[in-house]
Backbone bond lengths (Angstrom), bond angles and torsions (degrees), N, CA, C in turn:
res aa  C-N    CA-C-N  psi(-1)  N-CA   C-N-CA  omega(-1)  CA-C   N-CA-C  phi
1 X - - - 1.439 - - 1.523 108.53 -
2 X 1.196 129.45 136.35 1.191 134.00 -178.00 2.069 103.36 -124.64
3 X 1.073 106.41 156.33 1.697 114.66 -177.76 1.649 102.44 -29.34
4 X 0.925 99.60 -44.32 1.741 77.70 -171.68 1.438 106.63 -124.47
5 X 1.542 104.20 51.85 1.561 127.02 143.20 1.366 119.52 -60.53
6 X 1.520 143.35 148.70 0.868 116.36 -178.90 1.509 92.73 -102.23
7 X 1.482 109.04 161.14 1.678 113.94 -168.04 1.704 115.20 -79.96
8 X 1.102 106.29 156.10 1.977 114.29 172.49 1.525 97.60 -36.66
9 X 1.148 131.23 -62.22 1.707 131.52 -164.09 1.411 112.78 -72.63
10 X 1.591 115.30 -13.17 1.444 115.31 172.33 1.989 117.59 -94.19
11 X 1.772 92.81 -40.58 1.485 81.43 164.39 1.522 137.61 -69.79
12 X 1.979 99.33 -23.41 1.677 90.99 -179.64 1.307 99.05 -79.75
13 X 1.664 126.78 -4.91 1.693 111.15 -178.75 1.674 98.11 -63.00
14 X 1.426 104.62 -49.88 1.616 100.86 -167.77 1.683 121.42 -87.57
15 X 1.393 122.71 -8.13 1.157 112.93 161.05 2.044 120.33 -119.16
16 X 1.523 105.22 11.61 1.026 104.56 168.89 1.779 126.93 42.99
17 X 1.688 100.33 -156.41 1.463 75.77 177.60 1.864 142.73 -63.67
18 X 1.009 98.27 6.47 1.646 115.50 159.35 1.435 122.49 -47.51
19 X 1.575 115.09 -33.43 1.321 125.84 146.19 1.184 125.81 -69.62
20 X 1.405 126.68 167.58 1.616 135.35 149.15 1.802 95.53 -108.31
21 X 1.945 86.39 142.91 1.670 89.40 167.98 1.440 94.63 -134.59
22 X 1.296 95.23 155.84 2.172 107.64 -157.73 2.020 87.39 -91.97
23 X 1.294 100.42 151.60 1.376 101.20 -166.73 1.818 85.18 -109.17
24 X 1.400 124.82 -3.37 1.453 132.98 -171.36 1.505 100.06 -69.56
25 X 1.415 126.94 109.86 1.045 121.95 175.06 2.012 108.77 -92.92
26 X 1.738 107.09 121.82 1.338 114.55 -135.07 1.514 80.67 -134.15
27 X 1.358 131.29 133.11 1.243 131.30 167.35 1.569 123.12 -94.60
28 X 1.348 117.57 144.42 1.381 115.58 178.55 1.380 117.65 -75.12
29 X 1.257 128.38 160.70 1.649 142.19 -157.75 1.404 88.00 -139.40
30 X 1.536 108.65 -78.22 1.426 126.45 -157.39 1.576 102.89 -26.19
31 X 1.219 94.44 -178.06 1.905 106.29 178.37 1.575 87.34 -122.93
32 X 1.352 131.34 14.03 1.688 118.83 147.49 1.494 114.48 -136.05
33 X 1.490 105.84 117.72 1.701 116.66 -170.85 1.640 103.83 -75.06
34 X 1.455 127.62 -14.29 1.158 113.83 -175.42 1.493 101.69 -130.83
35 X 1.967 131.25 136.86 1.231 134.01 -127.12 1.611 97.68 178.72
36 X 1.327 100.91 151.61 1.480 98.34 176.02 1.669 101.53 -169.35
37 X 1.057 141.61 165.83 1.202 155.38 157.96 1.832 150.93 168.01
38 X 0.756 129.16 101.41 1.437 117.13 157.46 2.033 97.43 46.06
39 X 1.137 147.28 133.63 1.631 141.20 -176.06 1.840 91.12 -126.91
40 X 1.167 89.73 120.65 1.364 115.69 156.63 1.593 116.61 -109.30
41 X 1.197 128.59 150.39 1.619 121.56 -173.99 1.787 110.83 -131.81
42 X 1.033 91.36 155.64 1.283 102.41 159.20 1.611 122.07 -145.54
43 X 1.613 131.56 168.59 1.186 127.75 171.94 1.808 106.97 -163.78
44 X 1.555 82.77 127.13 1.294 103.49 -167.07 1.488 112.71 -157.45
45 X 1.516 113.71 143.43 1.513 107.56 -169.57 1.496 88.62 -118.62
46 X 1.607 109.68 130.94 1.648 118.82 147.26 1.739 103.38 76.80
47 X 1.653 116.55 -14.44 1.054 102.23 160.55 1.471 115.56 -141.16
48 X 1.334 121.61 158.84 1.736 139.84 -163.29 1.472 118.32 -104.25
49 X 1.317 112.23 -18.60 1.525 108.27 162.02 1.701 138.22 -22.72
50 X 1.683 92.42 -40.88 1.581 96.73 178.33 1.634 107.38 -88.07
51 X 1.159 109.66 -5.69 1.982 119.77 -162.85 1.668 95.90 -92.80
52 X 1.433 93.13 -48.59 1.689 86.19 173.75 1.664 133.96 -69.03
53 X 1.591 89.83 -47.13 1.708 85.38 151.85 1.754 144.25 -56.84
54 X 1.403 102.96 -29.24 0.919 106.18 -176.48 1.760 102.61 -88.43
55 X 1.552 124.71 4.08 1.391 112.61 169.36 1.765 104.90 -119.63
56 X 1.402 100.33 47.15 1.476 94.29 -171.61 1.906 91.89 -133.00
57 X 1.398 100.85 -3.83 1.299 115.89 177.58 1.564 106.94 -88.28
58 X 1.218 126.00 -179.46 1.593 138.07 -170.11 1.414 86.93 -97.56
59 X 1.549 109.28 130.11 1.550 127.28 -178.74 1.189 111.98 -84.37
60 X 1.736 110.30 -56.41 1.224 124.56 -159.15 1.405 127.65 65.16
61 X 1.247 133.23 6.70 1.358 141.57 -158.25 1.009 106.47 78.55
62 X 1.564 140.71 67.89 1.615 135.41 158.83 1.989 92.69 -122.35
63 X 1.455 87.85 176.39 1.559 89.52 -178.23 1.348 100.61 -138.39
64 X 1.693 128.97 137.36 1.050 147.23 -148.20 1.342 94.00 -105.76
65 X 1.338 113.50 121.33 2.157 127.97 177.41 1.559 82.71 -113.52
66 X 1.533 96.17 114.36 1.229 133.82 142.35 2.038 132.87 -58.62
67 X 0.823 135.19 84.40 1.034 129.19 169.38 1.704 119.86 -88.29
68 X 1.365 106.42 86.52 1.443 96.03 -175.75 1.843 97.01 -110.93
69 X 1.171 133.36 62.74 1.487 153.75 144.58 1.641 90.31 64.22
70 X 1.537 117.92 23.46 1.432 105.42 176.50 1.865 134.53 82.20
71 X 1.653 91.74 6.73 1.229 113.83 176.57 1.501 115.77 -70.45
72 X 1.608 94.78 138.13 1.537 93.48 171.53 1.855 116.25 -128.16
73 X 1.847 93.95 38.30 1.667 89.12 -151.00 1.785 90.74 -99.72
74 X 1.368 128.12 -10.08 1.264 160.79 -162.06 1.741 121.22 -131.48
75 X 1.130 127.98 135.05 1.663 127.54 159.50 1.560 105.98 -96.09
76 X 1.271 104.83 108.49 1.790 109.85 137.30 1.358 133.70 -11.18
77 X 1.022 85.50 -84.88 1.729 99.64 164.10 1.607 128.81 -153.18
78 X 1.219 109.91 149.83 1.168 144.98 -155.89 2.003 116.84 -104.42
79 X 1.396 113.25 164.85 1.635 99.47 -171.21 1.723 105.73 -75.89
80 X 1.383 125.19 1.59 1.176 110.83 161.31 1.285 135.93 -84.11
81 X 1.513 94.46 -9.85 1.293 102.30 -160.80 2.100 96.32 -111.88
82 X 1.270 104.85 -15.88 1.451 115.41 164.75 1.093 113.40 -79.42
83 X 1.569 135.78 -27.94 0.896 147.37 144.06 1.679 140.15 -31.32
84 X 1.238 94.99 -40.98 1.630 117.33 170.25 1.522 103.40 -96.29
85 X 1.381 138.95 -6.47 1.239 131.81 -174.29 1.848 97.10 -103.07
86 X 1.289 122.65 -7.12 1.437 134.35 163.29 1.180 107.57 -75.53
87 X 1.259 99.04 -58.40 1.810 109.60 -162.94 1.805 112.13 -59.06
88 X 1.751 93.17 -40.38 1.634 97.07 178.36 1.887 108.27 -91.83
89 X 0.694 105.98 32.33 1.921 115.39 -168.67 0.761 141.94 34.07
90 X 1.225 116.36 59.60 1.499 121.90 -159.91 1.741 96.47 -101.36
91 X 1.300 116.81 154.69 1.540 128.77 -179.21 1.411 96.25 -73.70
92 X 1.674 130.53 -63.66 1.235 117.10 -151.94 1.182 112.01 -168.64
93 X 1.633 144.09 151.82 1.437 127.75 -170.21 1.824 92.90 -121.19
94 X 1.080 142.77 -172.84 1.436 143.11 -150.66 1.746 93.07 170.76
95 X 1.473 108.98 90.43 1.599 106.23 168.08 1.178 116.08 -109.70
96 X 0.932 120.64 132.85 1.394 119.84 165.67 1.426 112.60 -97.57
97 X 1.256 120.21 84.76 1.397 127.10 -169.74 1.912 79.58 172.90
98 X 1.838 92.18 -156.62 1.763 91.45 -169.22 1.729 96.38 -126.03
99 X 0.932 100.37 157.68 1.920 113.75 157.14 1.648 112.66 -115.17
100 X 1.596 67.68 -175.87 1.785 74.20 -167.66 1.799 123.77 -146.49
101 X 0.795 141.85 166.90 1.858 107.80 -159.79 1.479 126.43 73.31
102 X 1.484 104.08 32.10 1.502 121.08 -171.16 1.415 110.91 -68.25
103 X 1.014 130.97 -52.78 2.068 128.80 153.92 1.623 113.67 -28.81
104 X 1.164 108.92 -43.13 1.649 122.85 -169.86 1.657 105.51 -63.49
105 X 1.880 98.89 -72.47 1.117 107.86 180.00 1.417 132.96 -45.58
106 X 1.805 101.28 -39.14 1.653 94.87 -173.51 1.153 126.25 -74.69
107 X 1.669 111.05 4.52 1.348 118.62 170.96 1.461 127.66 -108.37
108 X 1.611 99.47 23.77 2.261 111.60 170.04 1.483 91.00 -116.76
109 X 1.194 99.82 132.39 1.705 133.58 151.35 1.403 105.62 -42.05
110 X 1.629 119.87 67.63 1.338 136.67 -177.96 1.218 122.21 -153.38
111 X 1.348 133.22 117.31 1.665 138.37 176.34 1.770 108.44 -62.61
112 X 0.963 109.52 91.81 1.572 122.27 -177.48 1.526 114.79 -98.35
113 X 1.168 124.45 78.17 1.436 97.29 171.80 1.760 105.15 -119.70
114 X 1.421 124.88 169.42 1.392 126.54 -150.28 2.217 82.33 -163.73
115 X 1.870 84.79 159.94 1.953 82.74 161.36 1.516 103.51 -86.37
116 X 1.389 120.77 -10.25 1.708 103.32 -166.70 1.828 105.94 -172.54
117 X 1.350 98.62 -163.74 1.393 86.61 -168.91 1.670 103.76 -140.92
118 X 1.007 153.09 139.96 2.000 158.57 -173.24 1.549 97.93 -159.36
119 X 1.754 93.09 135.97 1.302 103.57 -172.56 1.970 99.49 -96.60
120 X 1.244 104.92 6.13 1.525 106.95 166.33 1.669 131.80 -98.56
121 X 1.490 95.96 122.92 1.128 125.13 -155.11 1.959 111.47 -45.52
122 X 1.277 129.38 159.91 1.315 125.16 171.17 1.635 111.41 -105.12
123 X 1.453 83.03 178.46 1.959 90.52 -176.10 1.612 103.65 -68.03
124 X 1.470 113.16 -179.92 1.726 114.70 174.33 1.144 98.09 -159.03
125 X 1.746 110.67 57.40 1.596 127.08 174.92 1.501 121.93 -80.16
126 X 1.562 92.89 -31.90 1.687 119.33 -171.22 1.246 110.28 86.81
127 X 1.716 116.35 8.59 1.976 101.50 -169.76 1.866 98.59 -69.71
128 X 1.327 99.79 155.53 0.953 100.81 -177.51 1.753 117.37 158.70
129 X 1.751 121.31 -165.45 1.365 109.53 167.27 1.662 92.93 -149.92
130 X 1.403 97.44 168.23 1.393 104.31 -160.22 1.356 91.38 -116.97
131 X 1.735 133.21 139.39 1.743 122.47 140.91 1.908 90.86 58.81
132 X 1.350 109.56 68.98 1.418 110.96 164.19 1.458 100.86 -152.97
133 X 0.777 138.98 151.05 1.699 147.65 152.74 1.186 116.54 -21.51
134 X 1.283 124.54 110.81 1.447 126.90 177.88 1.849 104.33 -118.82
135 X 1.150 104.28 156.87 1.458 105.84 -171.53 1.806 115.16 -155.46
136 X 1.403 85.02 115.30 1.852 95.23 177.61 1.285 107.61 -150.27
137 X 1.464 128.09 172.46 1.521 145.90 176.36 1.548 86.90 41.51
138 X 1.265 121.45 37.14 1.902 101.84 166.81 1.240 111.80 86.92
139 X 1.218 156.37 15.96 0.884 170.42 -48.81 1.673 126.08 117.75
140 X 1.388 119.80 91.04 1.175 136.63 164.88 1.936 115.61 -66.31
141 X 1.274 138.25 69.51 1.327 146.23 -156.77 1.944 80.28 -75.74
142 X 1.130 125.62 87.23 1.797 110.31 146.70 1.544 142.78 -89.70
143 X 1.173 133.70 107.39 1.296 129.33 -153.69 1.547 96.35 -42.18
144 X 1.463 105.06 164.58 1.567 127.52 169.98 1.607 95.65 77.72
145 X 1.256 122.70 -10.29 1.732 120.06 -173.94 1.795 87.17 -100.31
146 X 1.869 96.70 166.99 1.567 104.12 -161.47 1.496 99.05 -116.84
147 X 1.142 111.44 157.98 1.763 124.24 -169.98 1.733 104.88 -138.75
148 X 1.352 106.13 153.77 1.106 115.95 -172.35 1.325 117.61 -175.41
149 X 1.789 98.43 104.57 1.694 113.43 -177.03 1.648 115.10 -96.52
150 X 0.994 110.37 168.76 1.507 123.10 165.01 1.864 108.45 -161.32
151 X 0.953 103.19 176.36 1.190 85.83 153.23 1.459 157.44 -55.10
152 X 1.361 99.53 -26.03 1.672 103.67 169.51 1.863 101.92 -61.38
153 X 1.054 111.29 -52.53 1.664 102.87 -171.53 1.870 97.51 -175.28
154 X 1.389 97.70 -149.64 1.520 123.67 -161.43 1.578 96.30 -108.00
155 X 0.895 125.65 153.08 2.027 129.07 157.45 1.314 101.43 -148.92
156 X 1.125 133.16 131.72 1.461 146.20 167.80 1.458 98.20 -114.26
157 X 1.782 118.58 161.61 1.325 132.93 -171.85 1.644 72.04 -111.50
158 X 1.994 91.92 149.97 1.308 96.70 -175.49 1.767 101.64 -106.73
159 X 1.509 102.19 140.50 1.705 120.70 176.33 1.282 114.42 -31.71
């Protein structure tokens, strides 16, 4: 989303339930509160292996949905790894789980939002799934479908 994006509360005014809106109330990190892109997914509990790979790849402006089952005992990701999701261009990552490197992050040109934040590190097993359907706050996230946060919340186009 750029300034004269129109905002989460203006598109569900005009396309209503045609959207999904995430009932997950998810706080921003990033150093940009308003974001949109192309949804790529991932899902993984307690470890980041697949999060980092998948932001070490060419983004293009899509934004990476995190499904880490709502954990907050571990961070996802971290400012190196937010770091490489700048560098490879990605619009924005969306975890539902926690990060960590919260000073770091809020200062990259990245839509970051997470439920929370632990400065203890995750696994780097790779368990996990890549580009599959992830689902939280009501919300069906399917890759190749488009998302778009701001502050009011989350909106996904529905599958």
């Amino acid at each position: 989303m750029t300034d004269s994006s129109p905002t989460t509360a203006d598109l569900y005014d005009e396309h209503g339930d045609a959207l999904q809106s995430c009932s997950v109330q998810l706080r921003h990190y990033g150093g940009r509160t308003a974001f949109s892109g192309v949804i790529s997914t991932v899902r993984c509990h307690r470890d980041n292996a697949l999060v980092k790979a998948a932001l070490a790849q060419p983004g293009d402006g899509k934004v990476l949905v995190v499904d880490g089952g709502a954990s907050l005992e571990s961070a996802l990701m971290g400012d190196l790894i937010a770091a490489s999701a700048v560098e490879h261009g990605w619009s924005g990552v969306v975890i539902h789980g926690a990060v960590r490197d919260v000073a770091a992050i809020r200062e990259l040109p990245l839509g970051a939002l997470a439920l929370g934040s632990n400065p203890r590190k995750s696994a780097k097993d790779g368990v996990g799934e890549r580009d599959v359907t992830v689902s939280f706050g009501g919300v069906d996230f399917v890759p190749g479908q488009t998302l778009w946060a701001d502050e009011d919340g989350i909106l996904a186009t529905r599958p």
